[in-house]
Structure formats: structure tokens, C-alpha cells
N, C-alpha and C positions, 0 to 999 in steps of 0.2 A: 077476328073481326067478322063481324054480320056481312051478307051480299049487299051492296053491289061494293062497299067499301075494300071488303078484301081482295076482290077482283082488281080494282083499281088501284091500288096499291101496291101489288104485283107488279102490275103493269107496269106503276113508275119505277121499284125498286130494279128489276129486272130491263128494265130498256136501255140504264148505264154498264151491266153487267153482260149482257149478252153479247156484245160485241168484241168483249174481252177474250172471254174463255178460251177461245178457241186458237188466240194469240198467245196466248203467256202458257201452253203445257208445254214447249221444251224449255223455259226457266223452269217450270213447277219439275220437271223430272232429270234437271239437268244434274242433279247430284245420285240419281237411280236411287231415290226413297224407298224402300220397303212398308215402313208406317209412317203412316201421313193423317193428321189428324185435322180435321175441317172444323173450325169452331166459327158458330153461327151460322150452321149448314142450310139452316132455313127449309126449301123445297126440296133439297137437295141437287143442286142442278151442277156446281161442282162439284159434287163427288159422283156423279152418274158422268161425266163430261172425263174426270178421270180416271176414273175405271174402266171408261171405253180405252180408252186412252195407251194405258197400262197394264197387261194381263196381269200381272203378278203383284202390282202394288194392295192392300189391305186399307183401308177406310175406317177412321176413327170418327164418328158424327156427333158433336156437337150444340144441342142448341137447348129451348125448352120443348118440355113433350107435347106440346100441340105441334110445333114444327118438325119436331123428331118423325111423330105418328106421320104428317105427308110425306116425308121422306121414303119411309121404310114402304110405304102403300107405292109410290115411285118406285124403289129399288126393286121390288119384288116385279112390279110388271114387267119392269126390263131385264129380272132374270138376274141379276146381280146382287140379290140380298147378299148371299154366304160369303161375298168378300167383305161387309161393312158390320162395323158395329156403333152400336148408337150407344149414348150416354146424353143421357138427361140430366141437364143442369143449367143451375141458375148461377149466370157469371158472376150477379151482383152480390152474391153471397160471399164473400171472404175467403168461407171456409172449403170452397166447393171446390175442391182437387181437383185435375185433371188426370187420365190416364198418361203413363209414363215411358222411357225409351225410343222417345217419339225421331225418325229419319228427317222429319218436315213436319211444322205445323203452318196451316193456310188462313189466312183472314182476311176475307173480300169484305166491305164494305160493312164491317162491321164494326171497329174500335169507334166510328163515327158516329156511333148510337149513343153514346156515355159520353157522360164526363171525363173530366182530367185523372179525378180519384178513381174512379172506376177503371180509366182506360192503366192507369198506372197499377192498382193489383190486378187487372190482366195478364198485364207483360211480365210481373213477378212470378205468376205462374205459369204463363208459356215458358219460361227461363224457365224451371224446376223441372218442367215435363220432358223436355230436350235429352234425346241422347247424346253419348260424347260428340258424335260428332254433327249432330243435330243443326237444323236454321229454320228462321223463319222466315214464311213472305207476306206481306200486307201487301193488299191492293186495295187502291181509294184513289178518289175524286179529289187532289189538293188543290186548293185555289192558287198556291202562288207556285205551281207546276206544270200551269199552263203555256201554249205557246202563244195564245193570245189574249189580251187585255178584256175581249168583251167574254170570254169565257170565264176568266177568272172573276168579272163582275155577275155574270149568270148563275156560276157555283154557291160565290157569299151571299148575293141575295135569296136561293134555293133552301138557303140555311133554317131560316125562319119556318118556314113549309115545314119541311125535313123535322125539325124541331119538335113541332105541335104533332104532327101524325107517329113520330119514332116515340122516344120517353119522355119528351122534355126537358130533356140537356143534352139533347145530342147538336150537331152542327157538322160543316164543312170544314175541315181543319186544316191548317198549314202547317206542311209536314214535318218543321222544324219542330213540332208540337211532339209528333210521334216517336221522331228521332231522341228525342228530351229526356221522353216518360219511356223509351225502351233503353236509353242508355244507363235510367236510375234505376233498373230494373236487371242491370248487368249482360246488356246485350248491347254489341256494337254492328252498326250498319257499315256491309260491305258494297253493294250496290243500291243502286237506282234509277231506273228507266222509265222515260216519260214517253207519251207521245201512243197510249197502247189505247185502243177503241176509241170511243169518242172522247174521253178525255184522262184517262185515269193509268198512274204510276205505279210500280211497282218496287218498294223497297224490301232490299233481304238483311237481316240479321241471323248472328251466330254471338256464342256468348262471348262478352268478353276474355282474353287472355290475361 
């Protein structure tokens, strides 16, 4: 995006997510990951957040390569390139593999960009990428995981915004949606904990047995 749009867009994207981060690294490390794979790394500001985090954990990055490129320009100020590697890719691609044997793979606020079809061959390939004993965590904004009623009308109406600035099918989703498209995708959800930053949950899946 041109100035001042990409500034401001940041801003929004980044103002429901920053209060998270810093709440949810003993879920994100509570299985002691070794590979951990960040798709939709975006600036990279979770995977700088977890490699502070983590001496020993390795960094799988995620996105397309204009986001990739701030990232690594990011990781290197901070000194932490040589634990991360990047891979540029377009999700919307079908055929776009992901790297594999993954401990954890992470997804902050991003299944909410896509569609149903898209968010469903997502989860088809985070399933594949998964080592044995592998899981995943999404964190997102669900409207009906809120504790309060004008929240959850704040989020749906947020949708339409979110929509036109993101790809244009993207939206605020209820998370039964996510549970749905990761269960036909052969992952079953073991938790989920609401109530994390300003408004946003955190479900874990592992493939099904």
C-alpha cells in the first residue's frame, strides 16, 4: 500500500493484536516447540515476540514477499535473522505447499482474510505440514466469543471495513466456522480460551485420531 494508507492500516491491524502477544507465549510454548511455523507473518512482530521469547525455538515465516521483505529487514535489526527462515507464498494458490515436521504452526488473525474455500484448503495444509506430534493455534477476533453483547455488535459491524481494506471476502467470523473448516480438514479442536487482549480467543487443534 502507498503512505499514509499503509501506515494506517497497520495501525488498525496491529492495535487488536498487540495486546495479545505478550499474553498467549506460555500457550504458544507450552508444548516446548522446536519448529514453529508463523503463516501470515505479516511485519513480523510475532515471530520477533517469539524468539525473544524462546532461545532455541526456529522460525518458519510465512507470508507474501513484500511482507516477507519487512520482516527479514525487522529480524535482522534485532539480531535474530539466523534463527528464522522465510518462505514466500501465496496461500491462495492450492498448490503452494508448506514447509513440513512443523512442532506448532501459528495464525494470528489471519484465516479472517478469506473466504470459507480458501480458509478450508488452508487447514488442509497446515494438517499435512504438522509433525506427529504437531498442533495448531489460531488467534482471532470471534464475534460470538465475546463477553459482551456490544462487543460482539462492534466486531460484526467492523466486518464490512475489514472486508473492503483486507481482499474482499474476508469478515469477522464465528468460530464455529473455523472449528467446521478445521475439522473437514482432519483436525480436531482441543481447547479454547477467550477473554485474551481486547477481545480475541485462542483455539488449539491437533489432527484428528
Amino acid at each position: 500500500m502507498p503512505e499514509p494508507a499503509r501506515t494506517s492500516w497497520l495501525a488498525f491491524d496491529h492495535y487488536y493484536s498487540d495486546t495479545s502477544f505478550p499474553e498467549i507465549m506460555p500457550d504458544v510454548f507450552a508444548t516446548a516447540p522446536r519448529r514453529l511455523m508463523d503463516i501470515g507473518a505479516n511485519t513480523g512482530k510475532f515471530t520477533l515476540a517469539a524468539l525473544a521469547y524462546d532461545k532455541s525455538v526456529a522460525l518458519h515465516l510465512v507470508d507474501l514477499p513484500g511482507q516477507l521483505a519487512v520482516a527479514d529487514t525487522r529480524l535482522a535489526e534485532a539480531g535474530l535473522r539466523e534463527r528464522a527462515s522465510l518462505h514466500p507464498t501465496d496461500l491462495l494458490d492450492d498448490a503452494a505447499g508448506l514447509p513440513g515436521d512443523m512442532d506448532l504452526i501459528w495464525m494470528s488473525q489471519f484465516l479472517s482474510c478469506f473466504s470459507e474455500s480458501a480458509i478450508a484448503s488452508i487447514f488442509r495444509r497446515v494438517a499435512a505440514a504438522l509433525g506427529p506430534r504437531g498442533q495448531v493455534l489460531v488467534l482471532d477476533t470471534f464475534w460470538d466469543r465475546q463477553r459482551y453483547d456490544i462487543a460482539s455488535y462492534c466486531l460484526i459491524n467492523t466486518s464490512p471495513y475489514f472486508n473492503v481494506l483486507a481482499s474482499g471476502n474476508s469478515k469477522v467470523y464465528e468460530s464455529e466456522d473455523y472449528i467446521r473448516l478445521a475439522r473437514d480438514a482432519g483436525l480436531t479442536l482441543l481447547t479454547a480460551r477467550d477473554g485474551i487482549g481486547y477481545c480475541h480467543s485462542l483455539l488449539r487443534f491437533a489432527r484428528a485420531e
